[in-house]
N, C-alpha and C positions, 0 to 999 in steps of 0.2 A: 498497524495497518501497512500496506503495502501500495505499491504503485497506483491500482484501479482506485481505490479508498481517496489516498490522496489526490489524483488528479477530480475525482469525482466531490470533494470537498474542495475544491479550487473552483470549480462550474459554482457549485452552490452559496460560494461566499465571492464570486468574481472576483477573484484573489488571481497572481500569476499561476499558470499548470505548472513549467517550468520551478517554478519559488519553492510550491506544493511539493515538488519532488528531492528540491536540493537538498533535503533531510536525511534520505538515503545515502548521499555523498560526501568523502571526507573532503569537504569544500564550503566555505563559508561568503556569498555574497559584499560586496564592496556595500555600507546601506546607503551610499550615491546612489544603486539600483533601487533606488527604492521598491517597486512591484516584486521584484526577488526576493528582497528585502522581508518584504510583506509576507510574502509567498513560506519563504523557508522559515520565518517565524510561527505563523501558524503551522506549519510542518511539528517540530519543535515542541509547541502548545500542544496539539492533537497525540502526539506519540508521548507523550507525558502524563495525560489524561487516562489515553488507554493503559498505561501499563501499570499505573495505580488504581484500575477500575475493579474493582472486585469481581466484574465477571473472567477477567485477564486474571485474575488471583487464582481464582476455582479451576479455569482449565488447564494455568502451569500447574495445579497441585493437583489434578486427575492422574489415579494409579495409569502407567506406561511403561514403557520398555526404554523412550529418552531421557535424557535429564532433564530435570525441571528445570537446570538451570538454560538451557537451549530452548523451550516451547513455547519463548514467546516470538523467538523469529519465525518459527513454525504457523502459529497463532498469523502472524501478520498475513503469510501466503495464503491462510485457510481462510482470511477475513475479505480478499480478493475473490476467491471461489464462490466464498458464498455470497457477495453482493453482486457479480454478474449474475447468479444461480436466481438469486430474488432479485433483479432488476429491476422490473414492473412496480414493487414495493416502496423503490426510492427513487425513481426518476421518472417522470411523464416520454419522456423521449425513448425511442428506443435504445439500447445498448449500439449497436453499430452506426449510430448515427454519433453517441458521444463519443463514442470509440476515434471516430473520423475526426471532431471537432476537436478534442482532445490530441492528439497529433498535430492536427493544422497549428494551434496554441503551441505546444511545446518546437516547434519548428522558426517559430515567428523569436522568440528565443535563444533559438540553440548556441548562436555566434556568443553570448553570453556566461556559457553555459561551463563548465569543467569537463576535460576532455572525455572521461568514461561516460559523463549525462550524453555527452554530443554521441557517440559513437553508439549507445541506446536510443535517442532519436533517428539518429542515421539509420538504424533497424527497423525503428516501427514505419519509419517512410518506403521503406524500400519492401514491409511486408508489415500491416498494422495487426502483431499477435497481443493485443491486450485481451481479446475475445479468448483465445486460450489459454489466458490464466482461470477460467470457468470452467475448464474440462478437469478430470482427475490426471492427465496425461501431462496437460499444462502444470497442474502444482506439481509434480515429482519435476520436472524440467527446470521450472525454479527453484525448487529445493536444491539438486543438481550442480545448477548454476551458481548458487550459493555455494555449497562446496567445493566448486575448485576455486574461489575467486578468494574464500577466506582459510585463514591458517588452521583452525579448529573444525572445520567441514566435518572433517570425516565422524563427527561426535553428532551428525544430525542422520545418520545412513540409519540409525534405529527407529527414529522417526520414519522412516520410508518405507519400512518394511510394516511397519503398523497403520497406515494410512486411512484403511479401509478403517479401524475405529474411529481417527483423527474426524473423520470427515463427518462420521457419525455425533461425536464429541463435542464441534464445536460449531454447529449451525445453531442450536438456541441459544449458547453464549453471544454470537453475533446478533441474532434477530435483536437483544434484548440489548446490547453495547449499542451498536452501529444508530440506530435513534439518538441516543443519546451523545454521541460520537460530533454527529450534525451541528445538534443544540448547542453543543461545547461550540465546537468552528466560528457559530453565526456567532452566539455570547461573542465570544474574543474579537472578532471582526466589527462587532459596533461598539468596542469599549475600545477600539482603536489599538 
């Protein structure tokens, strides 16, 4: 899962957004923060679930052009596309209204936060693109962005070039994780 997933399991388990995201980050909360604390643990929990989920199994092992050992970063960005894509399906509120409150949250934070979180809020304040991680434009941009920020990038550019099946590929993987995805969150958050 990626950023929208997890902030959008941070709403649903009223967990920190900021916490939700520290997972992303090679940065580990003080657990004095406790809400961080919380936050980056179910992070943690959630991406652990997904990547031992058998539907995470069947789409890194879908014949492609990338390495399998790569598709499940790929999986994560595509797992953002398609829950703004089906929004209506997981959240009563509109998309741009959590979009908003989601920022507002991770803002309330930020001082907290590890300089690279800060300086990705400092974005979304100054221009909220979580809405375009929904577009096909939006995921090659994060794909992208992945690629110059890590050392193995250039091993996801086959990925990019194949997109247009990706996208095809991995929306009923999603419909049938991302339920299940929730269930996991809420479990963990009242087992404490």
């Amino acid at each position: 899962m990626n950023y929208i997933a997890h902030l959008h399991i941070a709403k649903l388990t009223q967990t920190s957004y900021a916490g939700n995201l520290l997972g992303d980050f090679p940065w580990q909360p003080d657990p004095q923060q406790v809400e961080l604390w919380r936050g980056w643990r179910l992070h943690q929990a959630v991406d652990t679930f997904v990547d031992a989920h058998p539907e995470s199994e069947r789409f890194k092992g879908l014949p492609r052009v990338g390495r399998r050992r790569f598709a499940g970063i790929i999986q994560d960005v595509l797992m953002d596309y398609w829950l703004v894509q089906t929004w209506e399906q997981f959240d009563e509120a509109p998309f741009a209204a959590f979009a908003e409150r989601a920022v507002a949250a991770l803002v309330q934070d930020k001082a907290q936060c590890p300089e690279r979180l800060q300086r990705m809020i400092s974005s979304l304040e100054q221009d909220n693109w979580l809405a375009e991680l929904g577009t096909e434009v939006g995921v090659e941009r994060a794909i992208r962005s992945i690629q110059r920020r890590w050392p193995l990038g250039h091993h996801l550019e086959p990925f990019i070039i194949e997109l247009p099946l990706l996208f095809e590929q991995s929306k009923e993987p999603f419909l049938r994780l991302y339920p299940e995805v929730i269930e996991e969150a809420l479990h963990r958050v009242r087992l404490g």
